[in-house]
SETOR-786394 format. One record per residue (C-alpha): residue number from 1; residue in one letter; x, y, z. Coordinates in steps of 0.25 Angstrom, whole numbers, always signed. Layout:
BEGIN
+-----+------+-------+-------+-------+
! seq ! type !  east ! north !    up !
+-----+------+-------+-------+-------+
! NUM !    A !     X !     Y !     Z !
...
+-----+------+-------+-------+-------+
END
This chain:
BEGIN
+-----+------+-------+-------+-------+
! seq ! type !  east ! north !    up !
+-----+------+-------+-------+-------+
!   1 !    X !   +92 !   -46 !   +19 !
!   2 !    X !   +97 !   -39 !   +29 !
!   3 !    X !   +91 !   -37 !   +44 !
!   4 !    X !   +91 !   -25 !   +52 !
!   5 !    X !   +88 !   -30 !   +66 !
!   6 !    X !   +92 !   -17 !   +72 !
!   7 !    X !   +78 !   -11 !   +69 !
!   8 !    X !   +75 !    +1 !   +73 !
!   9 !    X !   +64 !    +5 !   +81 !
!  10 !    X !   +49 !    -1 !   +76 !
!  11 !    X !   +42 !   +10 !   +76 !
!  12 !    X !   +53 !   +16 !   +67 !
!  13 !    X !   +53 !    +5 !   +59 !
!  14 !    X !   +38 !    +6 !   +56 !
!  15 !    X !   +36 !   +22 !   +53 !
!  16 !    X !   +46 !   +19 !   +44 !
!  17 !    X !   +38 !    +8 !   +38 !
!  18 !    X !   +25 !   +17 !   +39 !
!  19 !    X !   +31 !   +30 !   +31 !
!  20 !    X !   +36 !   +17 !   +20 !
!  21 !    X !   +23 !   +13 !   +20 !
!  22 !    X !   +18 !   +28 !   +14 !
!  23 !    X !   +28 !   +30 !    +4 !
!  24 !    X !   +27 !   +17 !    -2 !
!  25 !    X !   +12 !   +16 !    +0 !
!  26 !    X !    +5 !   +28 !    +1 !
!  27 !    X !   +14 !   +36 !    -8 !
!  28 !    X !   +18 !   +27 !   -17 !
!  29 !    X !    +4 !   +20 !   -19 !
!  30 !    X !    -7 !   +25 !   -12 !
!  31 !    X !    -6 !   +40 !   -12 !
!  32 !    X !    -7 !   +38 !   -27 !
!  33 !    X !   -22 !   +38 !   -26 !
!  34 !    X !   -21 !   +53 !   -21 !
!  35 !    X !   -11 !   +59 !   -31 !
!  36 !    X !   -20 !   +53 !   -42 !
!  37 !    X !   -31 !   +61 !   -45 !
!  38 !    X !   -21 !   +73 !   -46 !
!  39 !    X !    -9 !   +66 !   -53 !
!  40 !    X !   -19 !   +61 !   -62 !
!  41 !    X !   -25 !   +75 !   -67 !
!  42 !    X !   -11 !   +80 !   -67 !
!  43 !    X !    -7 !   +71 !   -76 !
!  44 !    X !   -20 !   +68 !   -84 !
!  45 !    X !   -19 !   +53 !   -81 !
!  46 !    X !   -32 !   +43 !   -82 !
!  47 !    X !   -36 !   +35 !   -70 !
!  48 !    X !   -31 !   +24 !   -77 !
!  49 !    X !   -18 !   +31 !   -80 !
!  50 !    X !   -17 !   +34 !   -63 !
!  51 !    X !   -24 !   +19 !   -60 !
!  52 !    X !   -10 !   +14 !   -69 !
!  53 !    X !    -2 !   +22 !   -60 !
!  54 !    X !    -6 !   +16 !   -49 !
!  55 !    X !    -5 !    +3 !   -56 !
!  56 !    X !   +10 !    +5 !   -60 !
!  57 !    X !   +14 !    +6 !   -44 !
!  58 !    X !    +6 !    -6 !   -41 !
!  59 !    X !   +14 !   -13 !   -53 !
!  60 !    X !   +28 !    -8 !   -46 !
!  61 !    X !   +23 !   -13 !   -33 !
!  62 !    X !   +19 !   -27 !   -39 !
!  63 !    X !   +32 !   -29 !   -48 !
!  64 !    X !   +41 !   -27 !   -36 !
!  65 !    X !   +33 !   -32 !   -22 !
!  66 !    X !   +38 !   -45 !   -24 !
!  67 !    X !   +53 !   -40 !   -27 !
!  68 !    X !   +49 !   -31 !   -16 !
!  69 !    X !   +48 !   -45 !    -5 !
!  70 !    X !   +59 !   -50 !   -11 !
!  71 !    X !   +69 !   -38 !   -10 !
!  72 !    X !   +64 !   -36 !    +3 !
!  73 !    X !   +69 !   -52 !    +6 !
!  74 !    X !   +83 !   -50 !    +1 !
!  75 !    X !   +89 !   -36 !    +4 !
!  76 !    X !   +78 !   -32 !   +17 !
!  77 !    X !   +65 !   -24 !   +18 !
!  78 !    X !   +71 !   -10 !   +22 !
!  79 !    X !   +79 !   -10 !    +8 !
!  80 !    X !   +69 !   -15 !    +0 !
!  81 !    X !   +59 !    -3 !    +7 !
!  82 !    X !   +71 !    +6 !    +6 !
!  83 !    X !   +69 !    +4 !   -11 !
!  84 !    X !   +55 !    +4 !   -10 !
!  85 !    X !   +55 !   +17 !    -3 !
!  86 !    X !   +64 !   +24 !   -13 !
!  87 !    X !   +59 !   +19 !   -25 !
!  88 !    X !   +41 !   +25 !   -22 !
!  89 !    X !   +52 !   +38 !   -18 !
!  90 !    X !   +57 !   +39 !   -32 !
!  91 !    X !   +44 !   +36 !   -38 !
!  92 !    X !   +39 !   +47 !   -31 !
!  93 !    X !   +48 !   +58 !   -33 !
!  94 !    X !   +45 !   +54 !   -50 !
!  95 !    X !   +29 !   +54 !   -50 !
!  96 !    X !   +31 !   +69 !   -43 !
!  97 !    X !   +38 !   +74 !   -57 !
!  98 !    X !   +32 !   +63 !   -67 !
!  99 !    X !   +22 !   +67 !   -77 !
! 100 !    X !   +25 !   +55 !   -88 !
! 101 !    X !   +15 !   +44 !   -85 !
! 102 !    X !   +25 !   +33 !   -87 !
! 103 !    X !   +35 !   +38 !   -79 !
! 104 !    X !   +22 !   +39 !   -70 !
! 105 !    X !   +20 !   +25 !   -71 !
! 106 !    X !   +36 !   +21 !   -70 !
! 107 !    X !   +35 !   +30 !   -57 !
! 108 !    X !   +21 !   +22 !   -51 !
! 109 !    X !   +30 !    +9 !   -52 !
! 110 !    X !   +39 !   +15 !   -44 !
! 111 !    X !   +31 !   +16 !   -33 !
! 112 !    X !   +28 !    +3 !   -34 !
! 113 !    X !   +41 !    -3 !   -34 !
! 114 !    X !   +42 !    +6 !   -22 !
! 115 !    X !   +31 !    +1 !   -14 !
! 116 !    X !   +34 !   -12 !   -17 !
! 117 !    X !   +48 !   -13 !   -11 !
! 118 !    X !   +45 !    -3 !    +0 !
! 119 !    X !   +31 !    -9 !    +6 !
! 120 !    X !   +30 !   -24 !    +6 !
! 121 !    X !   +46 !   -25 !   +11 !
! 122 !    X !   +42 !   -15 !   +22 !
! 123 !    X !   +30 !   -21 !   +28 !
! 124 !    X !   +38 !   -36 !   +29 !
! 125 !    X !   +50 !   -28 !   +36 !
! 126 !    X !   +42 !   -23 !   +47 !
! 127 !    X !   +33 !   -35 !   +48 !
! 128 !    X !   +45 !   -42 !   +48 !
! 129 !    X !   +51 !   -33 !   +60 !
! 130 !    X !   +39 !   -35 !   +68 !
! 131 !    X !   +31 !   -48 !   +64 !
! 132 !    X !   +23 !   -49 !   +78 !
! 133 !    X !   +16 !   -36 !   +75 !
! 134 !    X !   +15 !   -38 !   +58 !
! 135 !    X !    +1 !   -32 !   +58 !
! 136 !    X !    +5 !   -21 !   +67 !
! 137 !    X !   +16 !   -15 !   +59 !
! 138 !    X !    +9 !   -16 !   +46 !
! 139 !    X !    -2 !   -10 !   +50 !
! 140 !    X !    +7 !    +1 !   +53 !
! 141 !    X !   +14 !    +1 !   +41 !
! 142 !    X !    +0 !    +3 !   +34 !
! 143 !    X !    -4 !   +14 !   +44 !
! 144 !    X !    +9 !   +21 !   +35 !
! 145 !    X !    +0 !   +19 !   +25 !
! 146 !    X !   -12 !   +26 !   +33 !
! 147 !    X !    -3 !   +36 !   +35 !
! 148 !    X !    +1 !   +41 !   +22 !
! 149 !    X !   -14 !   +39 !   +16 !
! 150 !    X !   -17 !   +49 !   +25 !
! 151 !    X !    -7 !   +61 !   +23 !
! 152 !    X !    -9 !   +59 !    +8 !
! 153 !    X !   -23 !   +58 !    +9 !
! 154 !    X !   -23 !   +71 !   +16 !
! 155 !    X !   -10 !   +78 !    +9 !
! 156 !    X !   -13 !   +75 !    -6 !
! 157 !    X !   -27 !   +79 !   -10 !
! 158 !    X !   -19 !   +94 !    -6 !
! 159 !    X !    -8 !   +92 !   -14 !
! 160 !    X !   -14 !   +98 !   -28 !
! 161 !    X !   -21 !  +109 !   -20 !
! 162 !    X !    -7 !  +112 !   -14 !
! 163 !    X !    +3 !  +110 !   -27 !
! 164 !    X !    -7 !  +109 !   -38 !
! 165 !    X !    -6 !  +101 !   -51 !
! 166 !    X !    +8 !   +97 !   -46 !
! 167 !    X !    +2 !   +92 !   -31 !
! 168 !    X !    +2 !   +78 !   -36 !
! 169 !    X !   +16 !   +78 !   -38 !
! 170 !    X !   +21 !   +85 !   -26 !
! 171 !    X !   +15 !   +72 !   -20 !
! 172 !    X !   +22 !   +63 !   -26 !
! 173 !    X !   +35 !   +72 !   -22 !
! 174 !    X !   +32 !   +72 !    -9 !
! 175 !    X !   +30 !   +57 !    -8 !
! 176 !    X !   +44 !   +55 !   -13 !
! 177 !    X !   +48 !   +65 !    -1 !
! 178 !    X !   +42 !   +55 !    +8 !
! 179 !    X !   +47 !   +44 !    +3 !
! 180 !    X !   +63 !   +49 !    +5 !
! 181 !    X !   +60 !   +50 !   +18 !
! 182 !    X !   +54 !   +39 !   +22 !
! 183 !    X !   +63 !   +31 !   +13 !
! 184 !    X !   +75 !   +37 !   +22 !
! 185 !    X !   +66 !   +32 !   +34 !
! 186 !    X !   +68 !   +17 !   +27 !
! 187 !    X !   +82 !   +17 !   +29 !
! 188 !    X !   +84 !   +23 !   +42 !
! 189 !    X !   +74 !   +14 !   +49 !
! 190 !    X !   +70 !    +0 !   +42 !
! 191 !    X !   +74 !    -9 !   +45 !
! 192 !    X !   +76 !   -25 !   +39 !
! 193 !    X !   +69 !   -36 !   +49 !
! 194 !    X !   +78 !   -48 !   +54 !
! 195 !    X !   +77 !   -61 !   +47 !
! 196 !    X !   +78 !   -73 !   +54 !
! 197 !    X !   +92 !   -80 !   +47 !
! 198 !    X !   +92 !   -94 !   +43 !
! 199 !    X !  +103 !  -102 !   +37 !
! 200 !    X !  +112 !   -99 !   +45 !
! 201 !    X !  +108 !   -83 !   +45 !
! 202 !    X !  +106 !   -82 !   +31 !
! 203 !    X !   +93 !   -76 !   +26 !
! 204 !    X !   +85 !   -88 !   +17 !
! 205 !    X !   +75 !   -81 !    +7 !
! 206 !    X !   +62 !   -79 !    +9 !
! 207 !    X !   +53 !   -92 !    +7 !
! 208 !    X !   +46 !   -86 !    -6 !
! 209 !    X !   +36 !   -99 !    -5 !
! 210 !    X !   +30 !   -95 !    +8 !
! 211 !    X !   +25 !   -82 !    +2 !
! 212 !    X !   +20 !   -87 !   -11 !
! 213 !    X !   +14 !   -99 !    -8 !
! 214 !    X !    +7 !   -93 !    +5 !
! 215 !    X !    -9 !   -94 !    +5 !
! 216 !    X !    -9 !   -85 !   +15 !
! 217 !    X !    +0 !   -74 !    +8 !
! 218 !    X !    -6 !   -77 !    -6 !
! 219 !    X !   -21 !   -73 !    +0 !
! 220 !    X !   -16 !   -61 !    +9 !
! 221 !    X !    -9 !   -58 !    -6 !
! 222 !    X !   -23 !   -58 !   -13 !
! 223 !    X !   -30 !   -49 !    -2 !
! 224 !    X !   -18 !   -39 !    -4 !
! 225 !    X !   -21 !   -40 !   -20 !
! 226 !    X !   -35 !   -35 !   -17 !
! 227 !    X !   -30 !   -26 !    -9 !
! 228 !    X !   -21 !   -20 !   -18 !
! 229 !    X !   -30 !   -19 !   -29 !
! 230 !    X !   -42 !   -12 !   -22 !
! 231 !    X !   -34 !    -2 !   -12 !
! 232 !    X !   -25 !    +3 !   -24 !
! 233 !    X !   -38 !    +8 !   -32 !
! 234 !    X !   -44 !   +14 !   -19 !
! 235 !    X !   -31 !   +21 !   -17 !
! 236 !    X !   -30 !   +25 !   -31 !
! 237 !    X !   -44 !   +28 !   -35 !
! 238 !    X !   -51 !   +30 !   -22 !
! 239 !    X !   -49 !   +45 !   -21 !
! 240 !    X !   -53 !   +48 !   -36 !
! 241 !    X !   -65 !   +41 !   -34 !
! 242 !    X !   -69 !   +52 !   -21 !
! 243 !    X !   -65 !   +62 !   -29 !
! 244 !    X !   -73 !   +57 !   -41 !
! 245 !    X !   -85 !   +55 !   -31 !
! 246 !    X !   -84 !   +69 !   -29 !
! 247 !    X !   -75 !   +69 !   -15 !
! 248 !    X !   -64 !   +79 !   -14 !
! 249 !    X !   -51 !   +78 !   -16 !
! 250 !    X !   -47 !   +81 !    -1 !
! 251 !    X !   -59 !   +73 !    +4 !
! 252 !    X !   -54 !   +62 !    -3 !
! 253 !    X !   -39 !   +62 !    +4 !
! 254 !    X !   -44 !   +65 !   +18 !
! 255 !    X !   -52 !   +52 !   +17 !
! 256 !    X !   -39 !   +45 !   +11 !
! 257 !    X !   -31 !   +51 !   +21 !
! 258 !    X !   -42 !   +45 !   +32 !
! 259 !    X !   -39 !   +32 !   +27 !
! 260 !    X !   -25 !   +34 !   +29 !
! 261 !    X !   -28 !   +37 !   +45 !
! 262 !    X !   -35 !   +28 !   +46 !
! 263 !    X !   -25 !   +18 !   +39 !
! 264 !    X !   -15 !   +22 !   +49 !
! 265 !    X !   -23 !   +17 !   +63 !
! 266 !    X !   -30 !    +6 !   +54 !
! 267 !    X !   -17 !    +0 !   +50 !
! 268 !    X !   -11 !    -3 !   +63 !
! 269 !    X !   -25 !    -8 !   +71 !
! 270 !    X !   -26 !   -18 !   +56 !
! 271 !    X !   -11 !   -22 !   +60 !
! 272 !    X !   -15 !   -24 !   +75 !
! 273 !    X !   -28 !   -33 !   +71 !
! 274 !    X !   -19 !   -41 !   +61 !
! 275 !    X !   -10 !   -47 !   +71 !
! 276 !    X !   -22 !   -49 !   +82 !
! 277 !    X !   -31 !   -55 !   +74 !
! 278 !    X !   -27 !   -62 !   +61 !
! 279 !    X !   -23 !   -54 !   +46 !
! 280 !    X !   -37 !   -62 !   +41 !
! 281 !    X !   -43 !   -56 !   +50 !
! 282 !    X !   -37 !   -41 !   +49 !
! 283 !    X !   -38 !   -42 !   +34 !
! 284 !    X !   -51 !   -48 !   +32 !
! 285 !    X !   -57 !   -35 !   +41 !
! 286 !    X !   -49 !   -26 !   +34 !
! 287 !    X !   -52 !   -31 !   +19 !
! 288 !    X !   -67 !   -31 !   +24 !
! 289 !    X !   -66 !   -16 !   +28 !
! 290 !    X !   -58 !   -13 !   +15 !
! 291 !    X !   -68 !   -20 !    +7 !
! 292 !    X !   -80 !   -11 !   +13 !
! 293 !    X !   -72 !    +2 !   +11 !
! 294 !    X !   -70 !    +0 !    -1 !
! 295 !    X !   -83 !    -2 !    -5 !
! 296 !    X !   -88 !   +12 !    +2 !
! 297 !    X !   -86 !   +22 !    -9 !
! 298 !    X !   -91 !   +12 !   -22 !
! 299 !    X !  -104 !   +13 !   -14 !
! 300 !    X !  -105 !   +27 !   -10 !
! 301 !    X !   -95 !   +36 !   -17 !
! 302 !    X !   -96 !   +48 !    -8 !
! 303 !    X !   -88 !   +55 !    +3 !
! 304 !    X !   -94 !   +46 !   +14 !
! 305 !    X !   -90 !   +35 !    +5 !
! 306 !    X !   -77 !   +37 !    +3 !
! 307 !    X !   -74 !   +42 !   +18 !
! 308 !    X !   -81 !   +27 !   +21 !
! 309 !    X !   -70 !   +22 !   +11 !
! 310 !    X !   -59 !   +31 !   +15 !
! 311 !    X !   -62 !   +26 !   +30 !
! 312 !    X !   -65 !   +11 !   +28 !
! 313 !    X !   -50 !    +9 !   +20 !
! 314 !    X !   -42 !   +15 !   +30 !
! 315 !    X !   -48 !    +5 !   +40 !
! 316 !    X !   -47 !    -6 !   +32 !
! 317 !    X !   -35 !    -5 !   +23 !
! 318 !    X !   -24 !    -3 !   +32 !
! 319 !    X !   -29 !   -16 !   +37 !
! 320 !    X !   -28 !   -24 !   +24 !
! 321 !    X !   -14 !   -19 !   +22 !
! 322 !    X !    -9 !   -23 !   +36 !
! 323 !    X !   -16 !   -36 !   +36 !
! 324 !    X !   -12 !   -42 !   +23 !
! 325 !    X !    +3 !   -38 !   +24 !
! 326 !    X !    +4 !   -42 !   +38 !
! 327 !    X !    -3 !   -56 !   +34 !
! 328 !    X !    +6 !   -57 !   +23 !
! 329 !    X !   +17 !   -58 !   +32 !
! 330 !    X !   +12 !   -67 !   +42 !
! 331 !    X !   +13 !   -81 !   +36 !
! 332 !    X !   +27 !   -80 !   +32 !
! 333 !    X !   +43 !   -80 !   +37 !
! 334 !    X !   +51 !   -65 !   +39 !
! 335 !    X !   +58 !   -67 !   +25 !
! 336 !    X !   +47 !   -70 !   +17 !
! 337 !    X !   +37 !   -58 !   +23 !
! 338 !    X !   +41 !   -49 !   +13 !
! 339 !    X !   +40 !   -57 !    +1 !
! 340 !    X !   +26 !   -61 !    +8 !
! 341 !    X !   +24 !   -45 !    +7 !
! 342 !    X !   +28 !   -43 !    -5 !
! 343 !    X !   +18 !   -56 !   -10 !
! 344 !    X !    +7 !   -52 !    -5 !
! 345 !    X !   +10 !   -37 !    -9 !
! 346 !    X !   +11 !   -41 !   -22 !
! 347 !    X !    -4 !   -45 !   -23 !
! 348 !    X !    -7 !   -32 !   -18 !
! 349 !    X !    +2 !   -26 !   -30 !
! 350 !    X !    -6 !   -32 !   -40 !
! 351 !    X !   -19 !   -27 !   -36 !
! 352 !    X !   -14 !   -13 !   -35 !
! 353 !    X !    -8 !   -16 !   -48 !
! 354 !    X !   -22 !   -18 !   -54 !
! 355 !    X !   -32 !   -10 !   -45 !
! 356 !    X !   -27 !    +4 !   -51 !
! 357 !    X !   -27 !    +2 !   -64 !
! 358 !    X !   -40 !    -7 !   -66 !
! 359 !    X !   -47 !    +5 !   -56 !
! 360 !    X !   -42 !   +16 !   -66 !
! 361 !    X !   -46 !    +8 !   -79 !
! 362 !    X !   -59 !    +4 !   -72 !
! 363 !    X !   -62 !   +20 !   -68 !
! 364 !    X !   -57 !   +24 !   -80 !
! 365 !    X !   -67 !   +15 !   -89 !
! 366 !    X !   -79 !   +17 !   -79 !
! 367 !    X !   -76 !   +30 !   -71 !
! 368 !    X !   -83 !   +23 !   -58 !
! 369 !    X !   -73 !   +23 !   -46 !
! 370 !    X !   -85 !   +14 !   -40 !
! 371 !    X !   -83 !    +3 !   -50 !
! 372 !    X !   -69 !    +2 !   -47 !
! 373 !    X !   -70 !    +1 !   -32 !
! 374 !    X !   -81 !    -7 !   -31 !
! 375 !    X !   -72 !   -18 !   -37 !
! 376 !    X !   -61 !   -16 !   -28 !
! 377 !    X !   -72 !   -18 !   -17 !
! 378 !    X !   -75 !   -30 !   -25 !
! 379 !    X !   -61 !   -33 !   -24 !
! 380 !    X !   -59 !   -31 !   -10 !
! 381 !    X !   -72 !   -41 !    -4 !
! 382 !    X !   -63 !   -52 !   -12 !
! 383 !    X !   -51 !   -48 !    -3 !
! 384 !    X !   -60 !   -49 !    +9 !
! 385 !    X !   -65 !   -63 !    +6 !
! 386 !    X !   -48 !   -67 !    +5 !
! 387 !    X !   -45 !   -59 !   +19 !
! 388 !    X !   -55 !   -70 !   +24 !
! 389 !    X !   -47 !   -80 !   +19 !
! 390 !    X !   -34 !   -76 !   +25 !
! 391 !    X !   -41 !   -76 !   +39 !
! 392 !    X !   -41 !   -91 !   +36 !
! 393 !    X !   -24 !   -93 !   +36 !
+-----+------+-------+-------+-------+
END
C-alpha cells in the first residue's frame, strides 16, 4: 500500500470524509426508508417486495465488507473509497430509469458493494491519520451522516408534490449528481495514512489472528449486529408506520430531518466522551438511550410519540455508531484496523441483511408495525446487556 504522507490539510481531509459518509450511507442505504412509500406505489411493489430490496444492498454490503478490509490492506484506503464511491454512483444513476424488479434488485446489490468498499476503508484511513483523537473524528464522520438525514428528510417528502409520479425517480438522479461530485472530492483530497515499515521497509500483512480471535472485537462485533438489524427496520419501516398512524407525509420528514440535526451535534460530543471516558462507557449510555427510543412509538403510536422517537435516536444513535467503530479499532495495530473494520462491519451486515426482509414478511402477515418494533426493542435490551460487557475489557 501506498502512503501519502504529504496529507493535506485535516479539516480538508475530514469534510471529504463527512460528504463520503452521505453518499454511501445516507443515499445509498438510509434515504431508502423515504423513497419507499412512493417507489412502492409507483411500482405496485409489496412491503415485502420493498423489505427485499433493502435486503439485497445488505447482502452487497455483507459479500464484499470483508474483501472491502482486505483491498483496503493491499492497494490503500483512498483507492478502495475511490471504487466504492463510483460503484453507489452507477447504482444510482440505474434505479432513476429502472422499472424491471430484477434489475431493481441487481441495482440494490450495487449499493451495497458500494458501501462496502467506500465506508469501512474510510473510517480506518482517517482513524489511522489521527489515532489520538479516533472518537473525535468519527464522530464527525457520522455527524455526515447527521447531515444528510436532514436535507433528505426535509427535501424528499416534496419531491412527488414537486415532479409527480416520477419524483421518486428524479431523487435517485440527483443522488447520482452528488455522488460525482463528491467522488471527484476523493480524489483530489484523500489521502493514504503512513504505515510504520518493518523488514527492512517492507510492508508485512495485516496480522489476520489479532482481528479474529480478539474477544474484545468479536463482542463489539455482536452489538454492531444488533445494531444493524434494528436500525435498518427503523430506517426502512419507520416512516410508513407514522404515515400508517395517520402522521403526514411532511410531518413525518421534518421529524427524520431533526434527527439528522440532531445527529450532526450529537456525533461529535459521543466522539468527545469516547476518548475521555472509556467506549464501554459511551456505548453502554448510548445503547440505553437507543433502547428507550425505540420503545416510544410501540407504546404510544401518535405524533408525540414519534417526535419522542425521532428525538431520542438522534441523541442516541450517532453515539453507537461512533463508539463501536472507534472501539473496534482501539485494541489493534495501523495495518490490521481496517480489517478490524471490515470485521466487525460485517456483523452489522448480516443484521441489516435480515432486519428488512423478516420486518416486511412480519408486516405483511400481521399488518402491525407495533409487533415488529417491539421485537427490535427486544433486540436492542440484549445489546445493552453486551455494551455492559465490553466496559469490562
Amino acid at each position: 500500500m501506498r502512503s501519502d504522507t504529504a496529507r493535506p490539510p485535516a479539516w480538508l481531509m475530514i469534510v471529504t470524509g463527512m460528504l463520503v459518509t452521505v453518499v454511501v450511507l445516507v443515499f445509498a442505504r438510509l434515504a431508502y426508508g423515504f423513497i419507499v412509500p412512493p417507489m412502492r406505489e409507483g411500482l405496485g411493489l409489496s412491503y415485502q417486495q420493498a423489505g427485499t430490496l433493502g435486503t439485497v444492498t445488505a447482502f452487497g454490503y455483507l459479500c464484499l465488507v470483508m474483501v472491502a478490509g482486505v483491498t483496503a490492506g493491499r492497494v490503500g484506503g483512498r483507492n478502495t473509497v475511490v471504487l466504492g464511491v463510483a460503484l453507489v454512483t452507477v447504482g444510482f444513476a440505474g434505479l432513476s430509469v429502472a422499472s424491471d424488479y430484477r434489475l431493481l434488485l441487481v441495482l440494490m446489490a450495487l449499493l451495497g458493494f458500494g458501501t462496502a468498499f467506500g465506508y469501512t476503508p474510510l473510517v480506518s484511513l482517517l482513524s489511522s491519520w489521527f489515532p489520538e483523537r479516533r472518537g473525535v473524528v468519527i464522530g464527525l464522520l457520522n455527524g455526515g451522516v447527521g447531515g444528510g438525514m436532514l436535507i433528505c428528510g426535509i427535501l424528499i417528502p416534496y419531491a412527488p408534490d414537486v415532479f409527480g409520479e416520477a419524483g421518486w425517480r428524479v431523487t435517485w438522479a440527483a443522488f447520482a449528481v452528488g455522488g460525482a461530485a463528491v467522488l471527484v472530492a476523493v480524489l483530489a483530497f484523500l489521502r493514504n495514512p503512513p504505515t510504520p515499515p518493518e523488514g527492512g521497509g517492507k510492508s508485512s500483512p495485516a496480522d489476520k489472528a489479532a482481528v479474529f480471535r480478539n474477544r474484545h472485537v468479536i463482542l463489539v462485533g455482536v452489538v454492531y449486529g444488533v445494531l444493524g438489524t434494528t436500525y435498518i427496520v427503523q430506517v426502512v419501516f419507520m416512516y410508513s408506520f407514522a404515515l400508517e398512524s395517520g402522521i403526514s407525509a411532511v410531518v413525518a420528514g421534518r421529524l427524520a430531518a431533526s434527527m439528522g440535526a440532531l445527529g450532526m451535534v450529537a456525533s461529535l460530543l459521543w466522539g468527545w466522551l469516547s476518548d475521555r471516558f472509556g467506549r464501554g462507557n459511551a456505548l453502554m449510555l448510548s445503547m440505553g438511550l437507543y433502547l428507550a427510543g425505540m420503545t416510544v412509538p410501540v407504546i404510544t403510536p401518535t405524533l408525540a410519540g414519534f417526535a419522542a422517537h425521532y428525538l431520542v435516536l438522534g441523541l442516541a444513535v450517532s453515539g453507537v455508531f461512533t463508539t463501536i467503530l472507534a472501539a473496534s479499532t482501539e485494541h489493534v495495530g495501523v495495518r490490521e484496523a481496517p480489517l478490524a473494520v471490515s470485521f466487525v462491519t460485517m456483523f452489522m451486515a448480516a443484521g441489516q441483511l435480515a432486519g428488512p426482509a423478516a420486518a416486511g414478511v412480519l408486516i405483511d402477515w400481521t399488518g402491525d408495525f407495533r409487533l415488529t418494533f417491539g421485537l427490535c426493542a427486544a433486540l436492542v435490551a440484549a445489546g445493552v446487556v453486551l455494551s455492559w460487557r465490553i466496559r469490562r475489557y
